[in-house]
C-alpha positions as a LaTeX table, in Angstrom:
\begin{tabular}{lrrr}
\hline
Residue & $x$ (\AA) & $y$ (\AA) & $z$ (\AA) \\
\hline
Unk1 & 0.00 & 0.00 & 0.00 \\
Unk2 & 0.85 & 3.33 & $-0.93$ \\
Unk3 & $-0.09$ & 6.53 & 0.95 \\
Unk4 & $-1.61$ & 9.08 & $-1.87$ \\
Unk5 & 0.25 & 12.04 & $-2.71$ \\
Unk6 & $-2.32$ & 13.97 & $-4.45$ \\
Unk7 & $-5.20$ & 16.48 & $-2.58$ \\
Unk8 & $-8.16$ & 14.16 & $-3.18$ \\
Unk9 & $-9.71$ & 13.79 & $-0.21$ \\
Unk10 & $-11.81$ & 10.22 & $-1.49$ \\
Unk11 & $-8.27$ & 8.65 & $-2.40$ \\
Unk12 & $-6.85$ & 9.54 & 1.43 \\
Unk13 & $-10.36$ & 7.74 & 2.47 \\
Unk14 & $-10.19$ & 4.73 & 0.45 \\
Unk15 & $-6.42$ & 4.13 & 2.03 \\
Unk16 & $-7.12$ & 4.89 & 5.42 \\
Unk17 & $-9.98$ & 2.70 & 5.02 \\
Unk18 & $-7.87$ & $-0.56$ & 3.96 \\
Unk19 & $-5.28$ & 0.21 & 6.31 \\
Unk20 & $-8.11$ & 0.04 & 9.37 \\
Unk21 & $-9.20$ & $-3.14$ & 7.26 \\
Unk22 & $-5.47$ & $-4.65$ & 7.29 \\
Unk23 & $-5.02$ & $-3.39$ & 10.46 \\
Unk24 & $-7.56$ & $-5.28$ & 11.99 \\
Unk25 & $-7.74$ & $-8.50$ & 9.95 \\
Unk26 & $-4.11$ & $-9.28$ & 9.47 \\
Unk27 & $-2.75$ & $-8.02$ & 12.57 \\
Unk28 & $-2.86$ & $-10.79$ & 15.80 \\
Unk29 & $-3.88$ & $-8.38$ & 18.98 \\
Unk30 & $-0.85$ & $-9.56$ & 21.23 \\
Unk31 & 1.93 & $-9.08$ & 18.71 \\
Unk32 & 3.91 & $-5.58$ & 18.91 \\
Unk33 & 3.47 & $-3.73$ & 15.70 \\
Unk34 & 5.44 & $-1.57$ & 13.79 \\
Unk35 & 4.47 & 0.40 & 10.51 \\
Unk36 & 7.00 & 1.73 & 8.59 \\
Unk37 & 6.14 & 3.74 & 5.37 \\
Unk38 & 5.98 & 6.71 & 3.27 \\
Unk39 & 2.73 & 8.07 & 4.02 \\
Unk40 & 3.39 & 11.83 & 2.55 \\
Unk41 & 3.26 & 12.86 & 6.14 \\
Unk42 & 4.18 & 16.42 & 8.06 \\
Unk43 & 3.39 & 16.29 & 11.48 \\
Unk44 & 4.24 & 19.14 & 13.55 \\
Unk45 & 4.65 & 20.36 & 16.79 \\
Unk46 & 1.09 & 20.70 & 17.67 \\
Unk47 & 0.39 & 20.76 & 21.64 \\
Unk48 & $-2.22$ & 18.05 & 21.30 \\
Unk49 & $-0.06$ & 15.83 & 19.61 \\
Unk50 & 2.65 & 15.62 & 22.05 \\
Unk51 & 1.81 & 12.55 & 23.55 \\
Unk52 & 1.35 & 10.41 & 20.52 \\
Unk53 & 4.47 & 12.10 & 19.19 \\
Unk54 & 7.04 & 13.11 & 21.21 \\
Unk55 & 9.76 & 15.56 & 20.88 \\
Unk56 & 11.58 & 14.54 & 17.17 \\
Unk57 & 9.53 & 15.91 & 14.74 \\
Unk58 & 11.20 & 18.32 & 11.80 \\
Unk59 & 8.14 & 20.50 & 11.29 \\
Unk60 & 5.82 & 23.04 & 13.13 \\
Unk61 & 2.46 & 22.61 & 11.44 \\
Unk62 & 1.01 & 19.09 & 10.13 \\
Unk63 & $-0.57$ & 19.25 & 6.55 \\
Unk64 & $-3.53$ & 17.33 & 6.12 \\
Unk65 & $-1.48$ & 13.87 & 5.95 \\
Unk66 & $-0.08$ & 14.42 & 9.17 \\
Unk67 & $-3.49$ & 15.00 & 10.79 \\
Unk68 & $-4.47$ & 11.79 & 9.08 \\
Unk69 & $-1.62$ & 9.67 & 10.41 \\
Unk70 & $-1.77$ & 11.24 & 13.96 \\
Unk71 & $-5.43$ & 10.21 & 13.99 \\
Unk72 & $-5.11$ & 6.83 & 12.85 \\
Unk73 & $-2.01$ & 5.98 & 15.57 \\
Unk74 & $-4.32$ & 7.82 & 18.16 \\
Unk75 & $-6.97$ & 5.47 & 17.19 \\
Unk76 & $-4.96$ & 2.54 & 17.79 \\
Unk77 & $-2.81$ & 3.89 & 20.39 \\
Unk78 & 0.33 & 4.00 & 18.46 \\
Unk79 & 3.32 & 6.30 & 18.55 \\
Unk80 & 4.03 & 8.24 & 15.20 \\
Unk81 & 7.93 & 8.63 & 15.32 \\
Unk82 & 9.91 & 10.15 & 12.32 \\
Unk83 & 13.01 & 9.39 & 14.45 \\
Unk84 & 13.76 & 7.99 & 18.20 \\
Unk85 & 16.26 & 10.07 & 18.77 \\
Unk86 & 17.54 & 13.59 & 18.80 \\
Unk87 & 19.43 & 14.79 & 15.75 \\
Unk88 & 20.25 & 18.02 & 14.12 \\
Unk89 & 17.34 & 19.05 & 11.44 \\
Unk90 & 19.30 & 18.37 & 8.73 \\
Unk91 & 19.78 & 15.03 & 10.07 \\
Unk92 & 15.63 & 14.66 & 10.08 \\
Unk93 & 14.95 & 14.94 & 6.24 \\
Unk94 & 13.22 & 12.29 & 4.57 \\
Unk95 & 12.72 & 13.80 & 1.55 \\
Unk96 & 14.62 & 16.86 & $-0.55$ \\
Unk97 & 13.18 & 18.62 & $-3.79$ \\
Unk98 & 15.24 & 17.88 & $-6.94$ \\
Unk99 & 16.35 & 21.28 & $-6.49$ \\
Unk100 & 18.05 & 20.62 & $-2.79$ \\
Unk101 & 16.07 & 23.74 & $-1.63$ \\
Unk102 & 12.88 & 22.10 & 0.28 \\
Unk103 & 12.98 & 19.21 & 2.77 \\
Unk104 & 10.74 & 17.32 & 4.92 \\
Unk105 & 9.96 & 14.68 & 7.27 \\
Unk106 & 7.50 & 12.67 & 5.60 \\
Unk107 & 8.27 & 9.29 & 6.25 \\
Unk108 & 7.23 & 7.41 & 9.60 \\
Unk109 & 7.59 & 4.68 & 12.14 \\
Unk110 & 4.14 & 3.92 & 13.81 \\
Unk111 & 4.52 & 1.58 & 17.17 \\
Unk112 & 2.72 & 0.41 & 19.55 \\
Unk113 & 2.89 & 1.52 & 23.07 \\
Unk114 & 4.06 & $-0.98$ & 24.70 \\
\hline
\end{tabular}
């Protein structure tokens, strides 16, 4: 599964919808679980996000994929982590433009809390 990069908000749906499916079909309830993907994410610094995701996080505002993700892990009380542990920003990219001049954080380790 891929996360969708384009604004459509019916294509977000449809793969938030069979991740919740393959989430709770495929996935055995006493197994740890870790989710690892590109899911065209910013999350940012917001104050009710802290908990689910700590202190590591490259940007200040979410866009709408962020919000998305943060929502899901909430949902299954997950941890959205770009990365574990402190590191300089330019240690945080995921992803640069072709023309090295914007970066971001848009990839994402989801774990449980356990």
């Amino acid at each position: 599964m891929h996360a969708p990069s384009e604004k459509s908000d019916d294509s977000k749906d449809i793969f938030y919808e069979e991740l919740e499916q393959v989430f709770f079909y495929h996935f055995p309830k006493y197994h740890m679980k870790i989710l690892l993907g590109d899911f065209n994410a910013k999350v940012g610094r917001e104050n009710i996000f802290k908990l689910t995701i700590g202190n590591e996080i490259l940007h200040q505002d979410s866009n709408d994929n962020g919000v998305r993700i943060v929502n899901f892990a909430t949902s299954k009380t997950f941890f959205v982590k770009g990365m574990m542990f402190p590191h300089r920003n330019i240690h945080k990219y995921t992803w640069t433009s072709p023309d090295g001049k914007t970066h971001n954080q848009i990839d994402r380790i989801l774990t449980d809390r356990r």
